[in-house]
C-alpha positions in Angstrom: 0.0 0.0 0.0 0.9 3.1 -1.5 2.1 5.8 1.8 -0.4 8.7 0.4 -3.2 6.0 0.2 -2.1 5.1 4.1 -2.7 8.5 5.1 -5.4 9.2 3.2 -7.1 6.8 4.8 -6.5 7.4 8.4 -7.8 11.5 7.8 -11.5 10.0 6.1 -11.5 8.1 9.3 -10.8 10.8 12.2 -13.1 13.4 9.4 -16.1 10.4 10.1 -15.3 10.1 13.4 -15.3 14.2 14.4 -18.8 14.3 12.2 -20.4 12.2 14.3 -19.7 13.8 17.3 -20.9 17.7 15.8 -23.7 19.3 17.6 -25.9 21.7 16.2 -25.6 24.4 13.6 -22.2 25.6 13.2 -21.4 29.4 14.0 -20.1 31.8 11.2 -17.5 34.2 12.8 -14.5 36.2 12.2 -11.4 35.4 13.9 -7.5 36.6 14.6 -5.1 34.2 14.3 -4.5 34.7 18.3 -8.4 34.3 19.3 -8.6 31.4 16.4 -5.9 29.7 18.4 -8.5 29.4 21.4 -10.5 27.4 19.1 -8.0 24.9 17.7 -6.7 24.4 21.1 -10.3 23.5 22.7 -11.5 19.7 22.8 -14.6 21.1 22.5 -14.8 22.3 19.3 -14.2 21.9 15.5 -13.0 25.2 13.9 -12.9 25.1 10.3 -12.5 28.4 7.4 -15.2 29.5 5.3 -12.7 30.2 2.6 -9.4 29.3 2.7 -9.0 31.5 -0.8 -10.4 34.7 1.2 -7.7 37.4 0.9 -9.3 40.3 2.5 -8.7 40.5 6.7 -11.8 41.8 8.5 -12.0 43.0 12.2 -12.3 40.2 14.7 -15.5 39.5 15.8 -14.4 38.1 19.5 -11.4 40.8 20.4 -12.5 43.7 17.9 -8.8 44.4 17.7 -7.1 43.0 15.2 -7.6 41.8 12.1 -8.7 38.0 10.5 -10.8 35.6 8.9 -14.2 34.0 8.5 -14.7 30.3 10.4 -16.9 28.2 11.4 -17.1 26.9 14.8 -19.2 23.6 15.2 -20.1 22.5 19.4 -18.9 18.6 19.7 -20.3 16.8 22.3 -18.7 15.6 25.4 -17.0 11.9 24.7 -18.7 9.3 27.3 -16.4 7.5 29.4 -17.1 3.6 30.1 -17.2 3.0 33.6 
C-alpha cells in the first residue's frame, strides 16, 4: 500500500469520526489568528475556514482588535467514558 493512500485513509476516518460527534448548527464568525488559536486548542470544538481563498482580513469578531478571517465553529459533544 501506497504511503499517500495510508494516510489518506487514516484522515477520512478521524473526518467520520469528528462528524459524528458535531452538535448543532455551526457558527459563522471572524477570527484573529490569536483568538482562532482558542479554538484549535479546545477539545470542544471543531473550527474550520469559510474560505481558505479569502484574501481580505476583516476585524475580529471576538477581540475587535485585530484583524482576521471568517470560520466556522461547530459545538462537539462531550466523549462518554465507560465506567
Amino acid at each position: 500500500m501506497c504511503e499517500f493512500e495510508y494516510t489518506e485513509e487514516i484522515r477520512v476516518r478521524r473526518t467520520i469520526r469528528v462528524r459524528k460527534r458535531i452538535v448543532g448548527e455551526p457558527m459563522e464568525i471572524c477570527l484573529c489568528s490569536r483568538c482562532a488559536s482558542q479554538f484549535y486548542n479546545s477539545p470542544k470544538h471543531l473550527i474550520k475556514r469559510v474560505d481558505p481563498f479569502q484574501t481580505v482580513k476583516e476585524p475580529c469578531t471576538y477581540c475587535n482588535y485585530r484583524y482576521g478571517y471568517d470560520f466556522l465553529i461547530y459545538d462537539l459533544e462531550k466523549e462518554e467514558t465507560a465506567e
